[in-house]
VOROPA-396928 format. One record per atom (N, C-alpha, C): residue in one letter; x, y, z; residue number from 1; atom name. Coordinates in pm, whole numbers. Each point is the difference from the previous one (the first is absolute). Example, Ala and Ser with C-alpha at 12.3 -4.5 7.8 and 13.67 -1.06 7.14 Angstrom:
# VOROPA-396928
type, x, y, z, seq, atom
a, 1319, -569, 780, 1, N
a, -89, 119, 0, 1, CA
a, 90, 120, 0, 1, C
s, -35, 105, -72, 2, N
s, 82, 119, 6, 2, CA
s, -77, 109, 73, 2, C
END
This chain:
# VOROPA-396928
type, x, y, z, seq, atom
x, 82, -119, 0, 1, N
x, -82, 119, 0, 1, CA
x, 86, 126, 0, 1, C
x, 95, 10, 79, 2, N
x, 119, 105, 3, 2, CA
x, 24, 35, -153, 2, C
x, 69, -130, -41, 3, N
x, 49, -20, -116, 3, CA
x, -89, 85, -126, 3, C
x, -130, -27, 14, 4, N
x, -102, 68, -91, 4, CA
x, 2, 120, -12, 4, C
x, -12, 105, 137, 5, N
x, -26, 65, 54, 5, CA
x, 157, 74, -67, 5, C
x, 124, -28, 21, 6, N
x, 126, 78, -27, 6, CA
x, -16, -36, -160, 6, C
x, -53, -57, -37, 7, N
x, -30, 2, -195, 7, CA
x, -64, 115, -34, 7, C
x, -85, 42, 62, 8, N
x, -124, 91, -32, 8, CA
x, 37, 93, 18, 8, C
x, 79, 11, 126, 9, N
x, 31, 180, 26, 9, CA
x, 131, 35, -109, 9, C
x, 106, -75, -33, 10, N
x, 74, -36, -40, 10, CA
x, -2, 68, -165, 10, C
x, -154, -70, -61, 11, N
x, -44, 28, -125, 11, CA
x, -76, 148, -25, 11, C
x, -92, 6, 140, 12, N
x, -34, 124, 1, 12, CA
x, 48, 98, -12, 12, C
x, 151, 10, 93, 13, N
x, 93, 69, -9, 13, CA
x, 26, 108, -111, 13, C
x, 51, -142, -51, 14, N
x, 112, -15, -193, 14, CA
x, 91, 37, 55, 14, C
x, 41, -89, 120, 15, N
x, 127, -47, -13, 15, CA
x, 55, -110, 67, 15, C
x, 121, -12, 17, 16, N
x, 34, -176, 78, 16, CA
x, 19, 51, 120, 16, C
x, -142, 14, 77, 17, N
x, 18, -22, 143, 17, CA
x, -43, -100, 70, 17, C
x, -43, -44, 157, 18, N
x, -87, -98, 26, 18, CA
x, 98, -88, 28, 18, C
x, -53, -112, -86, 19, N
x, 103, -153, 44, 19, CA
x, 63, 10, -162, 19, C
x, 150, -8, 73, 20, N
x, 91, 74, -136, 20, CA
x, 22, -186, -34, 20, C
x, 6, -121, 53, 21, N
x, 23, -85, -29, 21, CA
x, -86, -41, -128, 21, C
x, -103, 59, -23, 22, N
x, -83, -25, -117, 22, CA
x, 57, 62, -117, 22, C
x, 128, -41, -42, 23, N
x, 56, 72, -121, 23, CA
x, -89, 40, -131, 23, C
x, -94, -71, -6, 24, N
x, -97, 35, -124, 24, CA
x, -87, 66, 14, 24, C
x, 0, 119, 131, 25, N
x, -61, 72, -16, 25, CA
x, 102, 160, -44, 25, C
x, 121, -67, 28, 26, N
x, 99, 145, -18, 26, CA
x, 29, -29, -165, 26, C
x, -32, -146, -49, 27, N
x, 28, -19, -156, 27, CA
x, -121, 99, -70, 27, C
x, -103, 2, 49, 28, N
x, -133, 36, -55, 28, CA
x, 13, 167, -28, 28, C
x, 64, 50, 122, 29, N
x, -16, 112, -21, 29, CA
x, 147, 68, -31, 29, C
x, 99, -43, -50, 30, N
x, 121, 24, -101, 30, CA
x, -42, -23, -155, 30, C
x, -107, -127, -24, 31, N
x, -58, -17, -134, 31, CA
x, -59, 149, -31, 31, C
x, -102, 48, 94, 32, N
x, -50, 93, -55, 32, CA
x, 54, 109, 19, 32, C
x, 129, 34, 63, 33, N
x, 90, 151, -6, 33, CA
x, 51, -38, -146, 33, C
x, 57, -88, -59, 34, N
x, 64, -96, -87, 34, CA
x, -97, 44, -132, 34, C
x, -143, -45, -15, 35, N
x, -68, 37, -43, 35, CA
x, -3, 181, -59, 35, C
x, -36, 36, 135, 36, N
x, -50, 154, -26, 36, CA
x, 137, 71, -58, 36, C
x, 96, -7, -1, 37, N
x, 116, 40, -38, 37, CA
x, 14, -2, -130, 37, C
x, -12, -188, -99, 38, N
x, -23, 12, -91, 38, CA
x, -95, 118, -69, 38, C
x, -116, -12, 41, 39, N
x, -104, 28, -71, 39, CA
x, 32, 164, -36, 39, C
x, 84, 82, 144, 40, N
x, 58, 111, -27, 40, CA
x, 101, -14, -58, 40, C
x, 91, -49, -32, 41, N
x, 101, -7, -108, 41, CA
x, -87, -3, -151, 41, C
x, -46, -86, -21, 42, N
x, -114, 7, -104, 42, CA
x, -70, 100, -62, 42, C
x, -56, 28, 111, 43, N
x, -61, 135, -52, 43, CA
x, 54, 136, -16, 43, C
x, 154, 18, 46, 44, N
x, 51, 127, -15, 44, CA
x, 64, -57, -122, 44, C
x, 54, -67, -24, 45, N
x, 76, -76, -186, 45, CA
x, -102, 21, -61, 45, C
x, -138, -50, 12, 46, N
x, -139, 86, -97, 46, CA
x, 36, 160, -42, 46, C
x, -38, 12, 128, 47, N
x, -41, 130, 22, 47, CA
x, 151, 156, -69, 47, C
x, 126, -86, -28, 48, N
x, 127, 28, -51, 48, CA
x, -9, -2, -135, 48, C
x, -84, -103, -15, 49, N
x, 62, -24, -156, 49, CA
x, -156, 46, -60, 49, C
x, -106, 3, 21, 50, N
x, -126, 4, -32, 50, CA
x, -113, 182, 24, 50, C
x, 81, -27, 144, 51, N
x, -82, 150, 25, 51, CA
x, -107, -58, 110, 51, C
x, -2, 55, 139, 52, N
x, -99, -12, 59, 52, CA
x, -115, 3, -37, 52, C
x, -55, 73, -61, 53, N
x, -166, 31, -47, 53, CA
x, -2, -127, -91, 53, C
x, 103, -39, -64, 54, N
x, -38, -97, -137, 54, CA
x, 34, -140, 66, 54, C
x, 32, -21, 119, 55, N
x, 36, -137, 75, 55, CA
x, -125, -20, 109, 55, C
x, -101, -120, -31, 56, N
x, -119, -17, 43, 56, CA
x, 55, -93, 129, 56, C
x, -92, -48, 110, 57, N
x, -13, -84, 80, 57, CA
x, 5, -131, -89, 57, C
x, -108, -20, -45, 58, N
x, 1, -162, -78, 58, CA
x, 167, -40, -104, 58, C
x, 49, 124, -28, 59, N
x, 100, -28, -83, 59, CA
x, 104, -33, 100, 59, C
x, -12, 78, 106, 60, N
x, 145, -90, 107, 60, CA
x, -55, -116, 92, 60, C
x, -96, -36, 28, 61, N
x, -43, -159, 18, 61, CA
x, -21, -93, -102, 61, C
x, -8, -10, -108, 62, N
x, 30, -25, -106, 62, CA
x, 189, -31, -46, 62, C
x, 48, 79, 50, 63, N
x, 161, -25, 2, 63, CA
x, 69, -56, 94, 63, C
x, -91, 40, 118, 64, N
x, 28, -80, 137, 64, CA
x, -54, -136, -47, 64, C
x, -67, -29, -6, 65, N
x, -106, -150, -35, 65, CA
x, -45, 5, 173, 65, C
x, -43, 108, 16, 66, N
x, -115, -29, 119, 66, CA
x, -111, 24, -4, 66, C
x, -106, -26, 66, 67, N
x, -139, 63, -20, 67, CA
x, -3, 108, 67, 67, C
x, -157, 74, -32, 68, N
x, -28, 104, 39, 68, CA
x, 57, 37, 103, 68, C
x, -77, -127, 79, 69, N
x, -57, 59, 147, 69, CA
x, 126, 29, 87, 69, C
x, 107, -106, -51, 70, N
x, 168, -17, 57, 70, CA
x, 37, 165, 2, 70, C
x, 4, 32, -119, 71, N
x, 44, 129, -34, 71, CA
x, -60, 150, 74, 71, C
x, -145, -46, 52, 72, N
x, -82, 97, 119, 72, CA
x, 42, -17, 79, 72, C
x, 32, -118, 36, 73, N
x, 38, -27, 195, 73, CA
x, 115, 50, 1, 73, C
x, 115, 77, -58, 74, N
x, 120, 42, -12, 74, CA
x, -76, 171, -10, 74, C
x, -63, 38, -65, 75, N
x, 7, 129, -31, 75, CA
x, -164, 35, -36, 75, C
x, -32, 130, 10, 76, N
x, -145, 8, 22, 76, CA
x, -15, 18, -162, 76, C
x, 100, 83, -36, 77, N
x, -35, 91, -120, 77, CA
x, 135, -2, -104, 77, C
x, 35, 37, -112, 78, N
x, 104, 0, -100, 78, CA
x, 76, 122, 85, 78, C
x, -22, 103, 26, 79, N
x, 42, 148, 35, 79, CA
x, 84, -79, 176, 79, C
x, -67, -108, 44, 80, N
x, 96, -60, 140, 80, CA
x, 127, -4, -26, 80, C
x, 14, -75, -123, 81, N
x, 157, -24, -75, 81, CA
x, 69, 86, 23, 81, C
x, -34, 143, -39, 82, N
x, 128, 107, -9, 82, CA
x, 47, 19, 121, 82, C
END
């Protein structure tokens, strides 16, 4: 029950606190710093070579090969990026 309990706050967090022995919860949330990083690398190489106004959302999840929703839970809006 502990154990549950230091997962949750842990995740709630977003970050590796709690029961640090649960390494896959500190993997989970390096995937998605890991993640969001890309997706900003991505979108400023768009946004370089293309032009902000002319570099859409769908065109950098689309290059990412992630879905939408991946690409919201990182950032609310295209204008977050800058």
């Amino acid at each position: 029950m502990n154990f549950l309990k230091g997962t949750i706050i842990g995740m709630i967090a977003g970050a590796c606190i709690g029961y640090m022995e649960n390494e896959s919860i500190c993997k989970i949330m390096k995937k998605g710093e890991k993640r969001k990083k890309m997706l900003l690398k991505i979108g400023y190489d768009m946004f370089i070579t293309r032009g902000y106004e002319n570099t859409s959302v769908d065109e950098i999840i689309e290059k990412a090969q992630i879905a939408k929703g991946t690409y919201y839970y990182h950032f609310q809006s295209k204008e977050q990026m800058l």
